[in-house]
C-alpha positions as a Python dict, from the first residue, in 0.01 Angstrom:
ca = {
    (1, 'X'): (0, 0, 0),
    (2, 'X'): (151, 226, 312),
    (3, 'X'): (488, -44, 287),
    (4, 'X'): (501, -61, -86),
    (5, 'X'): (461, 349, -67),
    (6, 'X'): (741, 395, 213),
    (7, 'X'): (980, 151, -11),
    (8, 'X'): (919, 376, -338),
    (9, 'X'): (972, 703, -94),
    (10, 'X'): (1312, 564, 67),
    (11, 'X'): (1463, 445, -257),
    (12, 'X'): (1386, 767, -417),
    (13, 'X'): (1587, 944, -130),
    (14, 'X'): (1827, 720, -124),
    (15, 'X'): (1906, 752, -508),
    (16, 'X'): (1872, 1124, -499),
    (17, 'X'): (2182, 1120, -185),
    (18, 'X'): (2405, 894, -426),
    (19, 'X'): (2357, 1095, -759),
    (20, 'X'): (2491, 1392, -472),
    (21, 'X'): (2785, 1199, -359),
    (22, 'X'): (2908, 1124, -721),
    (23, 'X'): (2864, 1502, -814),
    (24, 'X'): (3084, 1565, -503),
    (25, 'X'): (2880, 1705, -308),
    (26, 'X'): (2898, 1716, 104),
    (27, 'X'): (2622, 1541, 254),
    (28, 'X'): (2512, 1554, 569),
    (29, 'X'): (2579, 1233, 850),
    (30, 'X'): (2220, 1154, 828),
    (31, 'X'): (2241, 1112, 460),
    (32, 'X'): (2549, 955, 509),
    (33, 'X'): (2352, 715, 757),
    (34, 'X'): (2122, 626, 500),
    (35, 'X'): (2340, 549, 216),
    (36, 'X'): (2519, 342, 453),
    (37, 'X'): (2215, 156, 592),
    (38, 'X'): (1986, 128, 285),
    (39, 'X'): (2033, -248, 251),
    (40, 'X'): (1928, -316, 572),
    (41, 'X'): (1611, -117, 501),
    (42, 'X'): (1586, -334, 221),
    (43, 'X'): (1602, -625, 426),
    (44, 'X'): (1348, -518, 682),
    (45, 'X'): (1084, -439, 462),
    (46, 'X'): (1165, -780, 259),
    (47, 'X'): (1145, -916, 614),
    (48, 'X'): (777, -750, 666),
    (49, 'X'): (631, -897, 326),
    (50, 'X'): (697, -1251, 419),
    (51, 'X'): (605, -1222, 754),
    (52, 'X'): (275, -1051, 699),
    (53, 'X'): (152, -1190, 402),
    (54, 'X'): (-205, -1059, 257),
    (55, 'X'): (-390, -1407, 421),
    (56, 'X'): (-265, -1287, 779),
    (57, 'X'): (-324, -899, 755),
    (58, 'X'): (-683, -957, 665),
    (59, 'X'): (-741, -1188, 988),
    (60, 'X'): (-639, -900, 1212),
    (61, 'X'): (-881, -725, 1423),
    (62, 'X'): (-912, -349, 1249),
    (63, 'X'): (-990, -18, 1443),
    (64, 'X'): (-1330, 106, 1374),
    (65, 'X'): (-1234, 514, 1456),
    (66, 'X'): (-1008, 721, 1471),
    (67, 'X'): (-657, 854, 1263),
    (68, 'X'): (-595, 433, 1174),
    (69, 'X'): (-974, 356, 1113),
    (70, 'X'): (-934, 34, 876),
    (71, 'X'): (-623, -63, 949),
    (72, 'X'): (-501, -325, 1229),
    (73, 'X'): (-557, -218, 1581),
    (74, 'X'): (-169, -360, 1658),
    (75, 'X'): (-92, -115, 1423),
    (76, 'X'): (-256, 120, 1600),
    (77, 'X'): (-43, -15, 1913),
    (78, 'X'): (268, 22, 1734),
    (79, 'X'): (234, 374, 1632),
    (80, 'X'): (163, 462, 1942),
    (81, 'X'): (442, 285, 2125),
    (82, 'X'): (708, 468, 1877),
    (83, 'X'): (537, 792, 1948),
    (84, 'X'): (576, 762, 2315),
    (85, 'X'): (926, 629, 2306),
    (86, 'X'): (1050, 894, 2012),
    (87, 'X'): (1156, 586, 1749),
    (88, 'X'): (1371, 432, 2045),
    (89, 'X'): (1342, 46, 2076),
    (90, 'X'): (1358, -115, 2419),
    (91, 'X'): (1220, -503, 2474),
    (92, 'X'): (1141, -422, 2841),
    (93, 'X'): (961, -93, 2724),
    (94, 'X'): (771, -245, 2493),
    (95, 'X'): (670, -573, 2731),
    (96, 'X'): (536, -312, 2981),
    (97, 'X'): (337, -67, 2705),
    (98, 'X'): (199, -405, 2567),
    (99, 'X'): (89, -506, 2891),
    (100, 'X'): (-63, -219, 2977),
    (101, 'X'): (-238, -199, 2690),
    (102, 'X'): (-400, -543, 2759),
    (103, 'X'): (-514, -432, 3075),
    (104, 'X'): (-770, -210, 2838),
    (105, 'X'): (-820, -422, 2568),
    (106, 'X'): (-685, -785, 2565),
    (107, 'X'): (-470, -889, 2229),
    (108, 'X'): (-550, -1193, 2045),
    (109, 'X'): (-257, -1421, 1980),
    (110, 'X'): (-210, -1361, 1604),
    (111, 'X'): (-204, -971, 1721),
    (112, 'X'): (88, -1050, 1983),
    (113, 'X'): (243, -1201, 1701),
    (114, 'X'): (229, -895, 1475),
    (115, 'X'): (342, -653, 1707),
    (116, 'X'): (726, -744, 1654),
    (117, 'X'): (606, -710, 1249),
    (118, 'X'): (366, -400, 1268),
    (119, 'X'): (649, -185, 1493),
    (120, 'X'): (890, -259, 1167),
    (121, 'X'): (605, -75, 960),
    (122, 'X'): (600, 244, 1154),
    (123, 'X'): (964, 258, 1196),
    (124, 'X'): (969, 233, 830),
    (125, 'X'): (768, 517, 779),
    (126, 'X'): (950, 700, 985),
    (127, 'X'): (1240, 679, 809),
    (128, 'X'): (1065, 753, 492),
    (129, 'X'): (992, 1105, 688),
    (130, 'X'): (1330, 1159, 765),
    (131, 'X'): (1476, 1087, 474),
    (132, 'X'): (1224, 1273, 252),
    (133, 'X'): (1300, 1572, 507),
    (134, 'X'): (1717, 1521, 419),
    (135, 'X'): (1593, 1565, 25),
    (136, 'X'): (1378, 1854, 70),
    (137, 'X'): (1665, 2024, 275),
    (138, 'X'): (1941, 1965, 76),
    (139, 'X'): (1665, 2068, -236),
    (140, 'X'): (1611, 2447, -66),
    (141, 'X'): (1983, 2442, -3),
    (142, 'X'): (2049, 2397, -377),
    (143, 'X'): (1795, 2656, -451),
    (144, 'X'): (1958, 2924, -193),
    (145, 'X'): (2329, 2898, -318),
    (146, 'X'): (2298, 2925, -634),
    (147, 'X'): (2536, 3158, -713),
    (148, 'X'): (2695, 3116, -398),
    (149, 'X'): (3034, 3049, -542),
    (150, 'X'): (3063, 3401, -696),
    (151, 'X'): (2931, 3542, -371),
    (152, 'X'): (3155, 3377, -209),
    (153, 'X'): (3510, 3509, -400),
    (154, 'X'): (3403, 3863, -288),
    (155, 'X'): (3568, 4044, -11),
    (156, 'X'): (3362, 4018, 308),
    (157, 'X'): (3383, 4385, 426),
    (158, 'X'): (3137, 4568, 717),
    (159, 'X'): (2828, 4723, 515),
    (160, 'X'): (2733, 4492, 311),
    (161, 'X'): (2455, 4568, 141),
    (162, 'X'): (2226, 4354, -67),
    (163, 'X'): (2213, 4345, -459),
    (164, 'X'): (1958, 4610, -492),
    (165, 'X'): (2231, 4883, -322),
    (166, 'X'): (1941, 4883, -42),
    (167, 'X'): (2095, 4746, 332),
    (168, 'X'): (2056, 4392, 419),
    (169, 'X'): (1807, 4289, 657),
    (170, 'X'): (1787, 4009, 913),
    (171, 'X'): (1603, 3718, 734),
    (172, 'X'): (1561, 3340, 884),
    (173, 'X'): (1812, 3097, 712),
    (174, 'X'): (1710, 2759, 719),
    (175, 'X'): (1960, 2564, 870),
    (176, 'X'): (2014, 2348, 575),
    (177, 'X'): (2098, 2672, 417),
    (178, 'X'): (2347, 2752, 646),
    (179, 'X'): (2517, 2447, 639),
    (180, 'X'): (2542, 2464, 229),
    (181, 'X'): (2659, 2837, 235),
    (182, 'X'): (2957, 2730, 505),
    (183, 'X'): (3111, 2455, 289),
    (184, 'X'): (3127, 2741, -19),
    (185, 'X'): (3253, 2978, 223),
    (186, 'X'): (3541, 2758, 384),
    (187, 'X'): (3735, 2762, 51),
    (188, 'X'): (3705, 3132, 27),
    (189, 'X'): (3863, 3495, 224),
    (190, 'X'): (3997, 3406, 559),
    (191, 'X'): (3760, 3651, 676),
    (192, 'X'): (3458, 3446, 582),
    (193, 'X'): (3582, 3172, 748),
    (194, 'X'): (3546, 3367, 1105),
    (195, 'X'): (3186, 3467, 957),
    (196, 'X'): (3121, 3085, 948),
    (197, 'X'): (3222, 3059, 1265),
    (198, 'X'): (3026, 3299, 1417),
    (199, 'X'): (2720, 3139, 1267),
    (200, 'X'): (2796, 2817, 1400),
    (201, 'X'): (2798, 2980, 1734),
    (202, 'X'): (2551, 3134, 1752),
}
């Protein structure tokens, strides 16, 4: 259910980034990544299904407590190990958190199996996370420039003020915001290209 959830999640993403890059619009190199990348994703999680087939995942030992209660205690392992090493893979790292995990609670052989299978999973989800997060931040971008273009042809003069004649305020820009606002401003007055700039910088 988590895998065939992930899959659904990624695909989603992955369709939403391509309908952007047809329209024209920029993207950002982590969308770019995935677009790029998407079959192998494919492949992976094809990989996971036939290696860790229904028969096999039910023979696992499961944790009893805790955020994974019910699921596979490798799993537990797994999530773990990609916490601690922030999604980056190292054999020699791994050998060495596996060990010392054993030195608490032994693994059975099926489990030592699964780890190479199980780390797949989480890495998975977390690039269900990060791509959901590209969506969602190219979504609010959307949201925030509309109207942007016409914004953008006026002259960029000192006191500004806001559409209701009252002074504009400081307010926090998200930086997918940001980035969406400088591509409509690069076409536009010199000037606002220096505004850009300054936003970039600081």
């Amino acid at each position: 259910m988590r895998l065939r959830d992930n899959e659904s999640a990624l695909l989603a993403a992955y369709r939403a980034i391509v309908a952007a890059v047809a329209e024209g619009r920029a993207i950002t190199p982590a969308a770019e990544w995935l677009i790029d990348n998407y079959h192998l994703v494919e492949d992976q999680i094809r990989e996971v299904r036939q290696d860790l087939p229904p028969t096999f995942y039910r023979l696992l030992p499961k944790l009893a407590s805790g955020p994974f209660n019910g699921y596979p205690r490798v799993f537990g392992l797994a999530w773990a190990f990609v916490a601690h090493t922030d999604s980056r893979f190292d054999p020699e790292t791994l050998r060495q958190f596996v060990r010392a995990y054993q030195r608490v609670q032994p693994l059975t052989i099926g489990e030592l199996w699964a780890v190479a299978i199980t780390l797949r999973i989480v890495l998975v989800e977390n690039l269900r996370r990060a791509a959901t997060r590209i969506v969602s931040s190219r979504a609010r971008a959307r949201s925030g420039c509309r109207g942007g273009p016409a914004a953008g042809r006026q002259r960029v003069s000192g006191g500004a003020r806001c559409p209701d004649s009252q002074p504009c305020t400081h307010v926090a820009l998200s930086p997918a915001f940001v980035v969406q606002l400088t591509h409509r401003l690069r076409d536009q007055d010199p000037r606002a290209t220096r505004l850009c700039d300054g936003w970039r910088s600081g």
